[in-house]
N, C-alpha and C positions, 0 to 999 in steps of 0.2 A: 887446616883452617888458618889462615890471613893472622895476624895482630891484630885487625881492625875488623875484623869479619863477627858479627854479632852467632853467639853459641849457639847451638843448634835447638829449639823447641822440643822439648820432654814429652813424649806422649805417652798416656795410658790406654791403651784398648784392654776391654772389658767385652766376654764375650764364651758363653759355651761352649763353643763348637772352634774344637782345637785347629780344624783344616780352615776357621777364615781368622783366628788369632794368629795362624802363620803364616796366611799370605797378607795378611793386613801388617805384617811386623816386616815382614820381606819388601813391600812395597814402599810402605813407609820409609825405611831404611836406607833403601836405592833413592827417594828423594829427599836424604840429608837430615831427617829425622832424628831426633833419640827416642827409641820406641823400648817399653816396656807392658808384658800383656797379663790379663789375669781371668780367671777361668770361670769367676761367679762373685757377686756380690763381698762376701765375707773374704776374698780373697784381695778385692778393690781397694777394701778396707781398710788390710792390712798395711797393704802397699802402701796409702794415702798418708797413713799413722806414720811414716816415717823420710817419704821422698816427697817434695815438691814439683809438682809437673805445672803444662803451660797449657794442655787440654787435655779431657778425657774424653773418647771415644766410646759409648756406652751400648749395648743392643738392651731394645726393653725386657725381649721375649728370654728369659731366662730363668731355670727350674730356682726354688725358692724364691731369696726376696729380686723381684724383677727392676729394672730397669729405672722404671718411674718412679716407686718408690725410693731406690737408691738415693734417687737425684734429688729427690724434693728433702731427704735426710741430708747429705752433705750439700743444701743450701742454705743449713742452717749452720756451716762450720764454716764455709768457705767459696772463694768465688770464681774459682777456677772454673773457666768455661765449658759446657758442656753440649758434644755432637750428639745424637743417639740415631742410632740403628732402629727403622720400623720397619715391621712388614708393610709390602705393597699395598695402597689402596686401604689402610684404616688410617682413615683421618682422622678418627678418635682419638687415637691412640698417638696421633702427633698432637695437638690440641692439647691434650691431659699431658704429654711430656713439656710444652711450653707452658701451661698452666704452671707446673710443679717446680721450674725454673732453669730447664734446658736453653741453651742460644739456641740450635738450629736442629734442624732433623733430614734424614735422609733414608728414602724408599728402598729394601733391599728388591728386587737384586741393584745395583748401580753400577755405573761407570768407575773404576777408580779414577779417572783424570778430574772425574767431579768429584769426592770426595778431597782429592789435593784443591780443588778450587776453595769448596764450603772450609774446610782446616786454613788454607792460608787467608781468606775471608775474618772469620772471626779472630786469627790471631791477629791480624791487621787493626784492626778497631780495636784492640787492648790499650790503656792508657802505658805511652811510652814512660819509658824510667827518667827521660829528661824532659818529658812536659812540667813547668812550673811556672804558669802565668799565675795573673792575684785577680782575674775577674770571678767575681763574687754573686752569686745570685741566692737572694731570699727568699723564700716562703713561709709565712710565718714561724715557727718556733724552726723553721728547718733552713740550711745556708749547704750551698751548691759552691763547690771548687772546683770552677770550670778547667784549670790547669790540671790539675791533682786527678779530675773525673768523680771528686770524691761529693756524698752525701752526708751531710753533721744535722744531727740533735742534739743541742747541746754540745757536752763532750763526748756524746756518743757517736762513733761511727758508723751509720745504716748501709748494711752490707746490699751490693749492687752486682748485677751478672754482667757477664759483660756485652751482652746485648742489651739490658738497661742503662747500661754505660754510654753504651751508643748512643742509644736512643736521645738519652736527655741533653749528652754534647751536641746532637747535631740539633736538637729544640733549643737549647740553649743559643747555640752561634746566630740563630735567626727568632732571639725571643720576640714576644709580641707581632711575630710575624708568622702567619699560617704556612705548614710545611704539609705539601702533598701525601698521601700513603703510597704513591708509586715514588717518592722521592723519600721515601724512608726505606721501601721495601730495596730500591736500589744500594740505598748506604749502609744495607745491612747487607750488603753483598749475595740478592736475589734475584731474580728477573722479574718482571710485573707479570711475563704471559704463565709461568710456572705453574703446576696446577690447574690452568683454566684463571688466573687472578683471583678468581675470590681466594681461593685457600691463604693465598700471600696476602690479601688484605686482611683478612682474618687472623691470620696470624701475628699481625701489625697489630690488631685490637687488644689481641692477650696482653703481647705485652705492653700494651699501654694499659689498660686495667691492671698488669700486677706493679708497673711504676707509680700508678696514681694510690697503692693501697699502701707506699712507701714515703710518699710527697703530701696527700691531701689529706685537711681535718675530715675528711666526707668524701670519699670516693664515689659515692652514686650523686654526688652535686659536685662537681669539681671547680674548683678556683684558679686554681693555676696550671693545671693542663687540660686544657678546653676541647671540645670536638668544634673542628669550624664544618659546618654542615656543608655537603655536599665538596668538601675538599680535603679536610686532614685535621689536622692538630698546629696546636699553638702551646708555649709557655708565655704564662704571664707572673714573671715576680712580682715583687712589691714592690 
């Protein structure tokens, strides 16, 4: 690696079945990765408890505590981005993993070239270490560091994934102005026809409902991030 060459992304894959934690470590690896794997939840744990990583690669389906639950527990520690592995064709079971506050999800069996596309996707939309503009946006008791990507209460800092990071930067950059769901689902690094589109429109919903449970006095009336009917979403600060 260069002097100027940015370090290579830490990854955790998480995952029962020792013959796809090896080839997902070997794959990864061959494209520049720093990869580290672990065999089941409590082993995740361990690991998390003392390295810092830049994503974790989760499968939901795993004996004890699975997948979803993991994720919806280290959302409440941390915000490190998170892929999960589902089986083919339960769309429940993606649904429930973006509910509980996963980025993005992916169908097994898959392509690995797509898997390298969704992983450098979401590390893309991370808030870089040299963004530090001062545009400011308000919502009542709550204040938006459109630079930083960051959410404040107060002196508190309201933890953000980083698909709601996305999300509210790119409603931010076009506040008071209606933003499509196929122009979300795009900057979330998706395709519209995916699924058949609803899935990806739907999935655009979740996580607008779990940004708005973070931003509004009243999430089933919202104020400041609006449904604009029959087109998308708007932010309106104060």
């Amino acid at each position: 690696m260069s002097a100027n060459s940015q370090p290579a992304a830490h990854i955790l894959v998480v995952d029962d079945d020792e013959r796809i934690r090896s080839l997902l470590r070997r794959f990864l690896m061959r494209n520049d990765y720093l990869v580290t794997t672990a065999r089941d939840a409590a082993h995740a744990r361990r690991l998390l408890g003392g390295l810092d990583f830049d994503l974790i690669v989760l499968d939901i389906m795993m004996p004890g505590e699975d997948g979803i639950s993991l994720t919806r527990d280290l959302r409440g520690q941390m915000t490190t981005p998170i892929l999960l592995l589902t089986a083919k064709g339960e769309i429940e079971d993606r649904i429930s993993g973006l509910e509980s506050g996963a980025d993005d999800y992916l169908a097994k069996p898959f392509e690995p070239r797509e898997l390298l596309l969704r992983i450098a996707a979401i590390l893309r939309r991370m808030p870089s270490a040299e963004a530090r503009a001062t545009k400011i946006l308000t919502f009542g008791p709550m204040r938006y560091d459109a630079g930083k990507s960051e959410l404040w209460q107060g002196e508190n800092q309201i933890r953000l994934t980083g698909t709601e990071q996305a999300l509210i930067k790119r409603l931010a950059d076009s506040a008071g102005q209606p933003v499509s769901r196929t122009e979300l689902i795009e900057d979330l690094g998706r395709s519209p026809a995916e699924d058949g589109g609803e899935n990806s429109e739907r999935a655009i919903d979740v996580q607008i409902t779990r940004l708005r449970r973070k931003i509004e006095p009243d999430p089933r009336e919202p104020r400041y991030l609006q449904t604009v009917r029959g087109t998308g979403y708007k932010l309106v600060p104060d």
